[in-house]
Steps between C-alpha positions, in 0.01 A plus 500: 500500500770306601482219725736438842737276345829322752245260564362202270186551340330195353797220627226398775203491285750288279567305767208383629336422162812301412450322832199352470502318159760401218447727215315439193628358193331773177384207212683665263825419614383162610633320193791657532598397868386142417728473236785680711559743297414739771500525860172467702388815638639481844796515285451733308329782769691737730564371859251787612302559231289826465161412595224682342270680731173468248287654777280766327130427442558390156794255491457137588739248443508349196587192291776505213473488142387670185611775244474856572504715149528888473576693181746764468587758217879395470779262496676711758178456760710230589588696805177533604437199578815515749306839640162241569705218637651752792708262705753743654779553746224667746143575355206730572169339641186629369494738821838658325693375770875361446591133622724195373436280245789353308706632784440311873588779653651900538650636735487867514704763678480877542387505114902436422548161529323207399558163521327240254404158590440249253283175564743176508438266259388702214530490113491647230240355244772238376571368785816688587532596870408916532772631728691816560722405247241624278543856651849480537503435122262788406671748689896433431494343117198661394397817675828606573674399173539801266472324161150321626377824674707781330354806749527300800231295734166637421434806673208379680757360768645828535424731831672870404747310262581236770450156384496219745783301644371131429606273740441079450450395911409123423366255182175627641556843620585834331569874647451831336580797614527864450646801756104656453227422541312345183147512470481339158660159521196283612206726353747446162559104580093479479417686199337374199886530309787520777811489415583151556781438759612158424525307209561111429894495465499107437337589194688842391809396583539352128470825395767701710872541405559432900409183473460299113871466347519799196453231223223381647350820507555617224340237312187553672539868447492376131267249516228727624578751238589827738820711519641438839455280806304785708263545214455095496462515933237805414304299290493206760503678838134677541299308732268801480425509090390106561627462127765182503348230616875321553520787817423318803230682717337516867174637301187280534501429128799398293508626112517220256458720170784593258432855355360597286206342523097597493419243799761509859469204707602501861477222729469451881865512689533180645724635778323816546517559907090569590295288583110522590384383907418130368849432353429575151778691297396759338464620243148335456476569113747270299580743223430812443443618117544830353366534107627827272233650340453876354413693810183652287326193497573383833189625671320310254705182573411565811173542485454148314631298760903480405600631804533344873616792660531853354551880586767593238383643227174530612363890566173625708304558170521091407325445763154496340571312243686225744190414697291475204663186444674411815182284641481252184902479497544446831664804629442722753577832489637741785584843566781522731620861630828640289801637681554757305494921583290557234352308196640736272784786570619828334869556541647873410843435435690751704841466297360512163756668263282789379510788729172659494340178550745362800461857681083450431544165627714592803232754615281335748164721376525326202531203631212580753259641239534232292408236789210729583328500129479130509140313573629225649125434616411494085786282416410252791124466398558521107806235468503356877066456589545696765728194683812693533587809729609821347858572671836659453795269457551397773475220839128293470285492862658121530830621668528686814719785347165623295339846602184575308679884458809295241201389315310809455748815490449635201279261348161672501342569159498914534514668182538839680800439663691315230501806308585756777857242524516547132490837436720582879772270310509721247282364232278713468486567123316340272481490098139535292416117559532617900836280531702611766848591365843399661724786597696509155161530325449149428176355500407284886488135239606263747610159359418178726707238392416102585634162468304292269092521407326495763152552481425581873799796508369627147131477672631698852690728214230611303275548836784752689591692118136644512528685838860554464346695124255676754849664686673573182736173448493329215585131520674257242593149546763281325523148566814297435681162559576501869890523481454754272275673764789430779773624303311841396458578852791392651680727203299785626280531187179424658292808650254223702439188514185290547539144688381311817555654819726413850572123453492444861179728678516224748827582702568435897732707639755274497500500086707754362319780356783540195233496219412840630844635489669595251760190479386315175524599115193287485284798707365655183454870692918533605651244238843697515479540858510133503724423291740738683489326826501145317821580354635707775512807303650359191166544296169695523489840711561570921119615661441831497218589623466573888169317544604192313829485750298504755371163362830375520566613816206335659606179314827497679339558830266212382840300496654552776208494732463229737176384602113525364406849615833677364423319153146604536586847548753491212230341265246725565740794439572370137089425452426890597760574305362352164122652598646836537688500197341275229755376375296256332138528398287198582143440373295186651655245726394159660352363138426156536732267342285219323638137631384195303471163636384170443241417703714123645829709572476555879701698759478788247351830756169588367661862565820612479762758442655455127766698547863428353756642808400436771284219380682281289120489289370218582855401703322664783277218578756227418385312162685218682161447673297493210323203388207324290220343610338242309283633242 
């Protein structure tokens, strides 16, 4: 949902809070303003400074101070701490609705044109003033520049090949526009990992031939040990990878750590724009620390106490063995509802290379019978307790594009029926173990191939291999490393894949239902069909199949539509779509997420949706407001 920007949203609650008292010096920059060495805070904040709301039954304001830990499985989870932290240019509320937050305000019109204003007065985390400059920057010397991005600006800016013209109105004021309409630009600005429109040129600068002398250059080019300038910018310019803690940020939380490292320290922005109703700047926590350990023995970590905050790593079947001990470490432990279309998700891979199996996988019988000799109800009681809801891939209850028909067509255990589709498609032969055999005589021994070792997808596995036995389909499994998995199916030498479902089962109509279009390499079902309209037909293979066009089609009416009930419409087309056809094969949805917690962190929802876009994680509920009570 998106809300009715060309208006200000929070400047008056801003305002009025601003109004009635100074703001409040945090103690941990005290020292630091005594000695001079940095501004005090009316200084150092916006001259409108977002205001957080903090209105649900479970926030309060709070006081500042403390450490926040959380462990993570590698160096490069870096970046997820920039995912938690979620200041953006507009953000999602926890009602999934779209409003400022680094930005003051937008300015929105016909879906073509929109016009960004930023808050005067702000900086970037060292101080610098945060102007449009900073886009200006991003989009000519960086974005625009073919040796820094050698394919162009990313092509989530693009509407039919159109990229914006990018106009700089004011220091404070910045104009995009496109000739259509574009649906994706502030639903992409929130999400968990947009593509970052701005960058801090006072910083970068150093690093471009535009602007640092060649000698100069050269010798940092040197210095740092890489090949060429753009490689050095590269290496300096993701604000999103939160990885060089010399990159000034707008980010709650400032990295302080040099990788590598097995500990990541990140400390609170002292010019970071929000601020809570009392005055306070936020963030409340002064740093926020992430440990590396091996993500096998995080749950036990966990479980001991080493964690503050935790979802990563953590799966439904810990969650036993995390409130055993949560009470005498004082944890807590929650189950928050998951995002996701379904727990776990089969994915036939319609352009694999061999020919009997792409024409068995194209054949929507197959597809169908397979879905219907699945006990979804056995897998949700056996590995779930019964706390999950069996369910095709597909939109959760939670959103208002959900029809109880998208999560049941297809889906009910029936033996019967499952082989009536399997012997109408043709495969109705069978060798003297009753395996059905392929048309070339080739016995049915489908291979299921995963990323990593999972125990849960092994579990779900081993529960849908006995009834797919029971309809003449024997089923294999090979795990491997997961870029190993990625590459096999994106090559076209998978036959089906086994991951989690839809990433986002929580759409409005105003988010773009992409994920269930063929568009993306990274849709295990179509890979080449994705990677054909990534690359504009240089690579992969043109759709070809009338009923996944039709998927496409709806997408561009999706597009181009202008208002809620034309999206709706468009939406809905795409969801019966996917429940007709199966083009994946779901198995449980809605399994609870486990969410530890010490029991003095406060503002934390006792329920929530972990989900990673739209949701940010925990970015949803703004870790910004997060603080410790005394113990």
């Amino acid at each position: 949902m998106l809300v009715p920007f060309g208006r200000t949203l929070g400047l008056m609650a801003a305002l009025v809070a601003l109004s009635a008292f100074r703001p409040v010096e945090t103690p941990y920059f005290q020292q630091q303003v005594s000695a001079g060495t940095l501004p005090p805070v009316e200084q150092r904040l916006p001259e409108t400074p977002s205001v957080a709301r903090m209105n649900r039954p479970w926030q309060s304001v709070g006081k500042p101070g403390g450490d926040l830990t959380t462990i993570m499985a590698r160096v490069r989870d870096t970046r997820v701490i920039y995912v938690y932290s979620y200041a953006r240019l507009v953000a999602l509320t926890p009602d999934l609705v779209i409003e400022p937050d680094i930005l003051e305000k937008v300015e929105v019109e016909d879906e073509k044109v929109f016009t960004l204003r930023l808050r005067k007065g702000h900086r970037w985390s060292d101080g610098h003033p945060f102007t449009a400059e900073d886009f200006r920057y991003w989009w000519e010397d960086m974005a625009s520049n073919d040796k820094r991005y050698p394919v162009g600006p990313p092509v989530e800016l693009a509407v039919d090949g159109e990229f914006p013209a990018v106009t700089i109105i004011d220091e404070t004021t910045v104009r995009y526009a496109w000739t259509k309409p574009n649906p994706f630009f502030l639903p992409m600005l929130a999400g968990a990992k947009p593509v970052e429109i701005y960058a801090p040129a006072h910083y970068l600068k150093q690093f471009h031939p535009r602007y640092t002398d060649a000698a100069t250059l050269k010798a940092r080019v040197e210095e740092a040990k890489q090949k060429s300038w753009q490689q050095l910018h590269n290496r300096k310019d993701d604000l999103t990878e939160f990885n060089n803690p010399d990159l000034p940020t707008l980010q709650p939380w400032v990295p302080t750590t040099q990788m590598p490292s097995e500990r990541f320290v990140f400390v609170r922005n002292p010019y970071y724009h929000r601020v809570d109703r009392e005055g306070r700047q936020l963030p409340y926590i002064d740093r926020f620390i992430m440990t590396v350990a091996d993500a096998k023995i995080i749950p036990a970590k966990v479980g001991a106490g080493e964690s503050d905050l935790q979802a990563r790593y953590l799966r439904f079947d810990n969650y036993t063995f995390l409130k055993d001990g949560a009470k005498r470490n004082g944890l807590e432990v929650r189950l928050w509802k998951t995002g996701i279309g379904s727990q776990i998700a089969f994915f036939p891979n319609l352009n694999v290379n061999d020919p009997v199996w792409r024409a068995l996988n194209r054949d929507v019988r197959y597809r169908r019978a397979l879905s219907l000799a699945i006990d979804r109800e056995e897998i949700n009681q056996s590995i779930y307790y019964g706390l999950g809801a069996p369910s095709n891939n597909t939109v959760l209850p939670e959103t208002p594009l959900w029809k109880p028909d998208y999560q049941s067509r297809f889906a009910k255990f029936d033996l019967k029926q499952a082989n009536r589709l399997l012997d109408e498609a043709g495969l109705n032969k069978r060798d003297g173990n009753g395996t059905r055999l392929l048309p070339d005589g080739r016995p049915l021994e489908l291979v299921i191939e995963t990323a990593g070792d999972s125990t849960e997808e092994t579990d779900v596995i081993q529960l849908i291999a006995q009834n797919w036995r029971k309809v003449g389909i024997q089923v294999f499994s090979r795990p491997s490393q997961l870029e190993v998995f990625r590459n096999r199916i994106f090559a076209g030498e998978t036959v089906m894949a086994v991951s989690r479902g839809l990433d986002n089962a929580v759409p409005t109509a105003a988010m773009s239902p992409g994920e269930l279009v063929p568009l993306n390499q990274i849709n295990y079902q179509w890979p080449k069909w994705g990677q054909y309209y990534q690359t504009k037909g240089k690579d992969g293979e043109p759709v070809d199949m009338a009923e996944a066009k039709a998927l496409l089609d709806s997408f561009d009416i999706w597009k181009a539509a202008v208002g809620m009930e034309k999206e709706k419409a468009a939406w809905h087309a795409i969801l019966a779509n996917h429940a007709e056809h199966v083009w994946t094969i779901g198995t449980v949805a809605a399994v609870p997420q486990p969410v530890v917690v010490r029991s003095t962190l406060k503002n934390v929802p006792p329920d929530g949706l972990y989900n990673y876009d739209p949701g940010a994680h925990f970015g949803l509920y703004r870790p910004d407001c997060f603080w410790f009570a005394e113990k």
